[in-house]
N, C-alpha and C positions, 0 to 999 in steps of 0.2 A: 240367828243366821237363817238366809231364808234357803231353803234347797234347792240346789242344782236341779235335782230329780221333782218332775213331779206328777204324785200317786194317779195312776190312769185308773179309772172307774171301774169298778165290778163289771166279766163281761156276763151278760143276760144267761140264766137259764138252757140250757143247748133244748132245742125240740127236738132233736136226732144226733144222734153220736156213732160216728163208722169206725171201723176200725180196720187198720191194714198192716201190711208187712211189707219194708224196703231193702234191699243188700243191700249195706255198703262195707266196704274195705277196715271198716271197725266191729263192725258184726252186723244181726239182722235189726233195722230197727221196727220199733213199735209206733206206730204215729196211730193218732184216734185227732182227727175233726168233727168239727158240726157240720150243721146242717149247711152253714153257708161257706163251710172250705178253710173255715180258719183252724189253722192248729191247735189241741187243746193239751193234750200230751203228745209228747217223745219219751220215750224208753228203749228199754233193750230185752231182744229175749233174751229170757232166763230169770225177769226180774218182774213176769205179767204178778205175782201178788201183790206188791210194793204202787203197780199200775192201777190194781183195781181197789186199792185203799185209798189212793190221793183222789178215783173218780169218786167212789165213798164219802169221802170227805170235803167234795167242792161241791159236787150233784146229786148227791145224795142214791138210792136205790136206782141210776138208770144202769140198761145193760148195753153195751155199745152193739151193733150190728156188724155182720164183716162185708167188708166192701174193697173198693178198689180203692187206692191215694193218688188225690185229687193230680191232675198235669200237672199242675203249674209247681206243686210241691215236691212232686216228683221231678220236674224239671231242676227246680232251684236245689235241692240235696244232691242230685249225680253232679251238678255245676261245682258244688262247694268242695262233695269229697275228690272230685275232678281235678282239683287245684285252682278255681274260683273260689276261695277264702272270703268273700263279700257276698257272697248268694246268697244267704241265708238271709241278709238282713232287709231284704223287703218280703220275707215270709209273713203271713197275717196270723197273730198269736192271737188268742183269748182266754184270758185269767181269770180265777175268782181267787179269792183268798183273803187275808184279811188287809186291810191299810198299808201297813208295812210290809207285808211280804210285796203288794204289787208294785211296793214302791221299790225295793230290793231289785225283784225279777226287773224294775223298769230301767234300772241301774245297769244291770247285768247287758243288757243290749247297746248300750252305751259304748261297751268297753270293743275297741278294735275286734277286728282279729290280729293273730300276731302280738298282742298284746296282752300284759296281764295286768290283776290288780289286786294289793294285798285284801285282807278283810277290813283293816284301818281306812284306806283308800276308798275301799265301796260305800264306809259306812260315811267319811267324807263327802264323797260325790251326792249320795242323797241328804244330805242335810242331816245326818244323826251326829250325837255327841259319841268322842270315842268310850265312850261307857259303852254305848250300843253294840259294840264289836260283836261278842258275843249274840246279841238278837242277830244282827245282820249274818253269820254265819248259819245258824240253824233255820232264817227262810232260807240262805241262800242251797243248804241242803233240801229244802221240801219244795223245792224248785220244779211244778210236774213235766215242763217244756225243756228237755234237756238239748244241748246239741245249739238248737236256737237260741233260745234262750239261756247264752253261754257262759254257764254257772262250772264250765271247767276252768275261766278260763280268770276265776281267783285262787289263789295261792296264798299260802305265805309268807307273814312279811322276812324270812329268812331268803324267800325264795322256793321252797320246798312245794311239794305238790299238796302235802293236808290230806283230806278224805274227798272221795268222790265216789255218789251212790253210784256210779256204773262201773266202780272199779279202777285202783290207781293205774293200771295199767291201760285202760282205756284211756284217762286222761290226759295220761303221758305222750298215746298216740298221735289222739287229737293238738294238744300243742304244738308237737314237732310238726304235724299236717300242716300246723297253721303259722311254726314256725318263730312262734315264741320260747324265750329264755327260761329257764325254771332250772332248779338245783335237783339231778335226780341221786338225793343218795337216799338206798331204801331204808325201809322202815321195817319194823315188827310187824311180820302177813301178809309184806309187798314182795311176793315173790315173783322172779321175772321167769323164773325156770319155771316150766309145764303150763303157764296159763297160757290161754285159746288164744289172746292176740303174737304170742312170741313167733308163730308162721309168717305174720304178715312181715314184710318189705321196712316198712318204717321203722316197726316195734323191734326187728332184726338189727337192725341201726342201734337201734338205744341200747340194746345188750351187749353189744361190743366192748372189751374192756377197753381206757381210758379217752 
C-alpha cells in the first residue's frame, strides 16, 4: 500500500534557537523557533524539563536564547485560540526525528480541526499496517510541536481522550475550543476538580454534570 502520508525530510540543524513565552486561554505557552521563524517546539509551562530533553534529543547540546515570538506566530496563535480554528495551519514547522515519527507528526496536520482521529486511523492515513498502532502512538506522544502540530487531536478508538503530555485536561480544552466530539468519562488521575484549567470558561463547561 503506498501512503497517503508522505515522510517530509529532516529539517537542517537550527544555527540559533529563541525561545519565548505566549498566554493563551489554555495556559502559558512555550514556543522555541529558529533562526528563520519556523516553529521547532510548543510546550507548556510547567513542563520546560520534558522541553529541554526532546531539544537534547533532536539538537543535541544547544541552549536556546530568550527572545521575542516571531509576528506572524504570534498573529496566527491569538487567531486560533481567538476562535479561528484554521490559523494554525499555515504556521511553518520544522522537525527532526526519525522517519516515522515525521511521518506521524506529517499525519497529525492532516487531521481537521474539529476533528479527531483514532490511533488505527492515523496509522491508516500514513500508510502503516495496523500492527503499527502502537509505534504510531508513542511518536505520536514524542511529538515536540504540540498545539500545531495537533497531536491532541487523536483519541481513542472508543472515543476517549487516551494520554496527553500536556495533560488530559488541557486536551479536553483544546477539543471543545475546536469543537470536536470525544467521550469524556474520567480516568484514574484525570481529575477535573482543582487542576489549573477548571477556572477557564470552556473547562467550566466540561465539568457541569450531564
Amino acid at each position: 500500500m503506498q501512503p497517503v502520508v508522505e515522510t517530509p525530510s529532516a529539517a537542517p540543524a537550527p544555527q540559533r534557537l529563541v525561545l519565548s513565552q505566549w498566554p493563551t486561554p489554555a495556559g502559558m505557552a512555550l514556543l522555541i523557533c529558529d533562526e528563520t521563524g519556523a516553529l521547532r517546539v510548543f510546550d507548556w509551562e510547567g513542563y520546560d524539563g520534558r522541553m529541554r530533553r526532546l531539544l537534547a534529543r533532536h539538537y543535541g547540546p544547544i541552549e536556546p536564547e530568550t527572545g521575542a515570538t516571531p509576528p506572524d506566530l504570534a498573529h496566527a496563535l491569538d487567531a486560533y485560540f481567538g476562535g479561528d480554528i484554521a490559523a494554525i495551519d499555515a504556521i511553518r514547522v520544522a522537525t527532526n526525528g526519525t522517519p516515522f515519527q515525521r511521518r506521524v507528526w506529517a499525519g497529525l496536520r492532516l487531521i481537521p480541526a474539529g476533528e479527531t482521529r483514532s490511533y488505527g486511523q492515523l496509522a491508516a492515513m500514513i500508510g502503516a499496517p495496523p500492527t503499527a498502532v502502537r509505534a504510531v502512538g508513542l511518536a505520536n506522544g514524542a511529538n515536540p510541536i504540540g498545539v500545531v502540530v495537533p497531536c491532541h487531536r487523536v483519541i481513542g478508538a472508543d472515543g476517549s481522550l487516551t494520554g496527553y503530555a500536556g495533560g488530559l485536561a488541557r486536551k479536553r480544552w483544546l477539543l471543545t475550543h475546536e469543537g470536536a466530539g470525544f467521550s469524556d468519562k474520567p480516568k484514574r488521575g484525570d481529575k477535573k476538580a482543582g487542576d489549573p484549567l477548571s477556572a477557564l470558561p470552556l473547562f467550566a463547561m466540561l465539568s457541569e454534570p450531564g
